[in-house]
C-alpha positions as CSV (number, residue, x, y, z in Angstrom):
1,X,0.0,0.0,0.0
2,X,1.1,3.7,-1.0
3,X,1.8,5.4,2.1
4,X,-0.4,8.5,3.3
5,X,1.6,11.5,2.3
6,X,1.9,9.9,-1.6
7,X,-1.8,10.2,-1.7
8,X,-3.0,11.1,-5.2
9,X,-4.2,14.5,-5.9
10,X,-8.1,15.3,-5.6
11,X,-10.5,16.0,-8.5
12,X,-10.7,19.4,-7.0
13,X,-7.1,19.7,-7.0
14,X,-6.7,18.4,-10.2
15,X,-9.9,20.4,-11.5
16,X,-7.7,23.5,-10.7
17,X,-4.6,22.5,-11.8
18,X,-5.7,22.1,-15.2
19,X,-7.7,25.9,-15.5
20,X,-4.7,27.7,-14.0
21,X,-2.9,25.6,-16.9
22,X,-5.5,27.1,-18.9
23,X,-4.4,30.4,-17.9
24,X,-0.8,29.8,-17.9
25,X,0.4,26.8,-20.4
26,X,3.8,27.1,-19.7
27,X,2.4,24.8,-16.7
28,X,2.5,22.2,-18.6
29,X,6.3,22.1,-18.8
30,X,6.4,22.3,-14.7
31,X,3.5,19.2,-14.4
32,X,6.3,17.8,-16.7
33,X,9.1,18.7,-14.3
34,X,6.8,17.4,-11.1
35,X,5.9,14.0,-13.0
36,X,9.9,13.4,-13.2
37,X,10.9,14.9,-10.1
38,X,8.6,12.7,-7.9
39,X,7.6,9.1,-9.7
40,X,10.1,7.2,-7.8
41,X,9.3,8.8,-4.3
42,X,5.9,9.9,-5.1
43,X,4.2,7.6,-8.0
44,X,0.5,8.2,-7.1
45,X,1.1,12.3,-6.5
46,X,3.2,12.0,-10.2
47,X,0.5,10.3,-12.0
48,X,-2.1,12.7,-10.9
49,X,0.1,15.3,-12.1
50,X,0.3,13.3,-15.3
51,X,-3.0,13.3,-15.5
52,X,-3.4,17.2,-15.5
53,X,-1.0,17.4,-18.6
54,X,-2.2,14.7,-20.8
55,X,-6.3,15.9,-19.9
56,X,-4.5,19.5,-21.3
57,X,-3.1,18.2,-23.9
58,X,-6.3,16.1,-25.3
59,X,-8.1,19.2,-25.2
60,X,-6.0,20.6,-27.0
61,X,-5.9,18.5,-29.4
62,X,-10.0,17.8,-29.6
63,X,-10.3,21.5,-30.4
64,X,-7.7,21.7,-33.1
65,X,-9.6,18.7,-34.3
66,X,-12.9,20.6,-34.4
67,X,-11.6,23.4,-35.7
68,X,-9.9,21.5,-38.5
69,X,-13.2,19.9,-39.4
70,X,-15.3,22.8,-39.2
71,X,-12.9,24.8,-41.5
72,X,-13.1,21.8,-43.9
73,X,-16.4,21.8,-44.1
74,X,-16.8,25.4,-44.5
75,X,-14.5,24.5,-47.6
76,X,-16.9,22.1,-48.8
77,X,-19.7,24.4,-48.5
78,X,-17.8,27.6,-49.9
79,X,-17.5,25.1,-53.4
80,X,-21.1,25.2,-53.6
């Protein structure tokens, strides 16, 4: 069993984690930093930081998907 002080971060504390890295992307780099620094001492705190970067990350990538599809299909309709 993981002891108490590697607990894994909250959804609340994840929840804010990812809109201040929102706000500030360059977080990503420093959940990054945190995953490396602390998955041998920490591995349930760094996966939870993990967590924050990839759930950034897929959003970021779902709306440059969107956006790529609606601009194609603006192109399709534009033809018309």
């Amino acid at each position: 069993m993981f002891p108490s002080h590697d607990a894994p971060l909250t959804s609340g504390q994840r929840f804010v984690l990812l809109v201040l890295t929102l706000f500030f992307p360059f977080l990503l780099f420093v959940w990054a930093l945190a995953f490396f620094w602390f998955r041998d001492t920490h591995p349930q705190r760094a996966r939870s930081l993990a967590w924050v970067g990839r759930t950034f990350l897929q959003g970021v990538l779902l709306v440059i998907l969107i956006a790529a599809l609606f601009q194609l299909a603006a192109g399709v309709v534009g033809r018309f």
